[in-house]
C-alpha positions in Angstrom: -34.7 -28.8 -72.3 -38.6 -29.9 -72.5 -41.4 -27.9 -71.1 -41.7 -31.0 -68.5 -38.3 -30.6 -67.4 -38.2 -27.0 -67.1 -41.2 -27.3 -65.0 -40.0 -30.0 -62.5 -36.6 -27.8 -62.4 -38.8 -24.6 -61.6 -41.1 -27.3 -58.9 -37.8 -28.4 -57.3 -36.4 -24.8 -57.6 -39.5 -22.8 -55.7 -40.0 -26.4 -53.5 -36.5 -27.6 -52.5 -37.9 -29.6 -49.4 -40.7 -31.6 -51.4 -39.8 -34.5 -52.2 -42.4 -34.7 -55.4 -40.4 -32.5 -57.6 -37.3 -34.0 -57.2 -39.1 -37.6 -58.2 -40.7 -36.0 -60.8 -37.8 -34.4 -62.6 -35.8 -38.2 -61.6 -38.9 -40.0 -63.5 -38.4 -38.5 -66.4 -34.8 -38.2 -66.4 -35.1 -42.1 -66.0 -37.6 -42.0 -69.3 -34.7 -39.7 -71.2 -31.9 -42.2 -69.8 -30.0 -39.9 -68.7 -29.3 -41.7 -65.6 -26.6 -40.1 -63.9 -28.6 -37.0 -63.6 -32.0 -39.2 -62.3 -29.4 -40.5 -59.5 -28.9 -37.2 -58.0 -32.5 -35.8 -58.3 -34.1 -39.4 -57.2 -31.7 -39.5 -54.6 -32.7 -36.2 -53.2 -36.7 -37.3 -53.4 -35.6 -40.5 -51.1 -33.6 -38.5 -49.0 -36.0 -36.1 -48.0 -38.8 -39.1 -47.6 -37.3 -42.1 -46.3 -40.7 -43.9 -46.6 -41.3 -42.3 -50.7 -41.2 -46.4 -52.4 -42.0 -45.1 -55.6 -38.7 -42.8 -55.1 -36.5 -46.2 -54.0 -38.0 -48.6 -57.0 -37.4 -45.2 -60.1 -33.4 -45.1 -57.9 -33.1 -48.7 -58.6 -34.1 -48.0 -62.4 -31.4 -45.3 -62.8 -29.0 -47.2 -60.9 -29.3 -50.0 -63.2 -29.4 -47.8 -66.2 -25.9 -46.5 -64.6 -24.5 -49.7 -64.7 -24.9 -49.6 -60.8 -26.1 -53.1 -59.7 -25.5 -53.5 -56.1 -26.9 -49.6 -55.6 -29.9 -50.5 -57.7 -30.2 -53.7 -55.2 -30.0 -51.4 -52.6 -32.4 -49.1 -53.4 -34.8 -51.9 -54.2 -34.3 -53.2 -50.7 -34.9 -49.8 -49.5 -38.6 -49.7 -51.0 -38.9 -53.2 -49.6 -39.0 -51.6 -46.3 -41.1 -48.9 -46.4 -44.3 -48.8 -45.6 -45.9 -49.5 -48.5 -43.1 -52.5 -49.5 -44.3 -53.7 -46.4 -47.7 -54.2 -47.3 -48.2 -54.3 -50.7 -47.8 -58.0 -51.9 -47.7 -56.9 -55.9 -44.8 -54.3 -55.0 -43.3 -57.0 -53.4 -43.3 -59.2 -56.1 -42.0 -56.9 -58.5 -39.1 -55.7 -56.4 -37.8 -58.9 -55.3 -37.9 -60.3 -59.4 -35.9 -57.4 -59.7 -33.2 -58.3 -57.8 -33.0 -62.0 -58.8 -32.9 -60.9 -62.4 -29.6 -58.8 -61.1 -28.6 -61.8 -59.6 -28.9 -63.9 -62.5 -26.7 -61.3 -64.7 
């Protein structure tokens, strides 16, 4: 285990309800592709903050990573509609290019 992953485990550990650690140990899980495990700690971050977009864009990464297309489109969605998908034209941009490239697969 990495000194970054020991210390988003320890942030989650002494910070269950914070959303933050759990994205933060998902990012990098992501980064390591070690998706299956990103799933479960990114789904935690979203769970605990609906409205956490960069939490629904790095679930659609590990979803896709996972082989998970409709759940990546899903999640993708998800940060569509949160506030800041709402409002942030480049966001939007990116997310919906996502989900025609899974389209065109």
């Amino acid at each position: 285990m990495s000194d970054r992953e020991a210390m988003f485990k320890e942030m989650v550990r002494q910070f269950p309800d914070s959303p933050m650690g759990h994205f933060s140990l998902g990012r990098l899980l992501v980064d390591e592709k070690r998706w299956a495990e990103a799933v479960v700690s990114l789904s935690e971050a979203v769970k605990l903050d609906p409205h956490y977009a960069a939490a629904h864009v790095a679930l659609g990464d590990a979803h896709v990573g996972a082989g998970q297309k409709d759940a990546a489109k899903a999640a993708w969605q998800r940060a569509l509609e949160t506030p800041l998908g709402k409002r942030d034209m480049s966001l939007q941009s990116d997310l919906e290019q996502r989900i025609r490239d899974l389209d065109d697969f």
